[in-house]
C-alpha positions as a Markdown table, in Angstrom:
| # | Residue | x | y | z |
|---|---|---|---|---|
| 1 | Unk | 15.5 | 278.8 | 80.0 |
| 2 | Unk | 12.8 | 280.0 | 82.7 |
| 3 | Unk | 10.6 | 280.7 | 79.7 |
| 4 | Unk | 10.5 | 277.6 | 78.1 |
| 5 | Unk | 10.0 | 275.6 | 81.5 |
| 6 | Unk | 7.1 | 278.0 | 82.2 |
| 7 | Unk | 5.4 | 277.7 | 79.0 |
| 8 | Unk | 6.4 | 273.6 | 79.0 |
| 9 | Unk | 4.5 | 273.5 | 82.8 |
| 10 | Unk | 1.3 | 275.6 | 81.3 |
| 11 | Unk | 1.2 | 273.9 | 78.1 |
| 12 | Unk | 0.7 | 270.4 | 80.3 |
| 13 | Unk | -1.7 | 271.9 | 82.6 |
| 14 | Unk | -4.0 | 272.4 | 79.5 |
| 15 | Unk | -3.8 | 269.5 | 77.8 |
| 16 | Unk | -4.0 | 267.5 | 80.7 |
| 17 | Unk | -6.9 | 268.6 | 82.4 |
| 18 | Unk | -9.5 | 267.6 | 79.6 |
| 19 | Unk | -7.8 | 264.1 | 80.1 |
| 20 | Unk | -10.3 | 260.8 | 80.1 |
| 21 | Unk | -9.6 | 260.5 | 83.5 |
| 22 | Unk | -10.9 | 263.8 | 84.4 |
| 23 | Unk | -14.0 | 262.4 | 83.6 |
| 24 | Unk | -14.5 | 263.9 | 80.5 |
| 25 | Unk | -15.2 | 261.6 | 77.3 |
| 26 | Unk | -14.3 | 264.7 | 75.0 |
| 27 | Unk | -14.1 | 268.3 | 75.6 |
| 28 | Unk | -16.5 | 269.0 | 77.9 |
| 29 | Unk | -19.1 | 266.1 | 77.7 |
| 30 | Unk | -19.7 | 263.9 | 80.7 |
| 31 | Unk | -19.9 | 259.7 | 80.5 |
| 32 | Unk | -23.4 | 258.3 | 80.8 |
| 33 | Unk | -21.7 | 256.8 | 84.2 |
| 34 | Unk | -20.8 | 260.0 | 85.6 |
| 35 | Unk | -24.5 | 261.4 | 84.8 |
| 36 | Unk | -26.1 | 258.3 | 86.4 |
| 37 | Unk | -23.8 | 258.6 | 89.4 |
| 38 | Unk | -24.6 | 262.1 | 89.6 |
| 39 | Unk | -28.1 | 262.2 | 89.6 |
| 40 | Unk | -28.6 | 259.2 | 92.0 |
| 41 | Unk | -28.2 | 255.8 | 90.2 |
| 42 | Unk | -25.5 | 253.1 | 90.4 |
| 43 | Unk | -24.7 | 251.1 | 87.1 |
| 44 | Unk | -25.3 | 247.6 | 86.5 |
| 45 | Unk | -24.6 | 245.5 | 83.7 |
| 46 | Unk | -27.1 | 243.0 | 84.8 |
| 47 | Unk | -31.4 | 244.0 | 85.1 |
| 48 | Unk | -32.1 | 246.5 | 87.8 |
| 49 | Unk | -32.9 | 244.8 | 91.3 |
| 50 | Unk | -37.0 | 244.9 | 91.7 |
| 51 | Unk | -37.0 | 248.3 | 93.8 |
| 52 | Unk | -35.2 | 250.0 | 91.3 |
| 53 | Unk | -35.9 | 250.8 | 87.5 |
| 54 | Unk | -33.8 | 251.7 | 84.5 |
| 55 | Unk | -33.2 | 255.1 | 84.5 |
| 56 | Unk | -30.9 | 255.5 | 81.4 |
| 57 | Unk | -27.7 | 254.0 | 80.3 |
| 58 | Unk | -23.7 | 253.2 | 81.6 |
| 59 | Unk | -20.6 | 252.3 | 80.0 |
| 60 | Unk | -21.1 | 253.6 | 76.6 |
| 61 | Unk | -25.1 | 252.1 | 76.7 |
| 62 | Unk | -23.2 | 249.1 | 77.8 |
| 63 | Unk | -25.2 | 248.8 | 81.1 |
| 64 | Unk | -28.5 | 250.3 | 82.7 |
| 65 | Unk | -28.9 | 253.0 | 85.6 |
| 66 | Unk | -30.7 | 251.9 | 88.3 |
| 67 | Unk | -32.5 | 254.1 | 90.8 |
């Protein structure tokens, strides 16, 4: 019984970890929101305020990242 309980509790700590709320879209790619974030920016659906320009995409090219 300790067995299957062990290999149930490493079997979720697997599949769980690559989870979309990780902040992984698939295995091992980040979200254009995460990048932007990352490197700076801030995400707006809207135009970028005048002291900032477009520095790539958020939200699935949904939005632009300002910096």
């Amino acid at each position: 019984m300790k067995t299957h309980c062990f290999l149930l509790l490493m079997f979720c700590f697997l599949f769980f970890q690559i989870a979309p709320g990780a902040g992984l879209t698939s295995l091992g790619h980040r979200s254009d929101h995460y990048l932007c974030v990352k490197n700076g920016g801030f995400c707006l659906y809207s135009s970028c305020p005048l002291h900032t320009k477009v520095e790539g995409t958020c939200y699935q090219g949904k939005g632009n990242c300002c910096k």
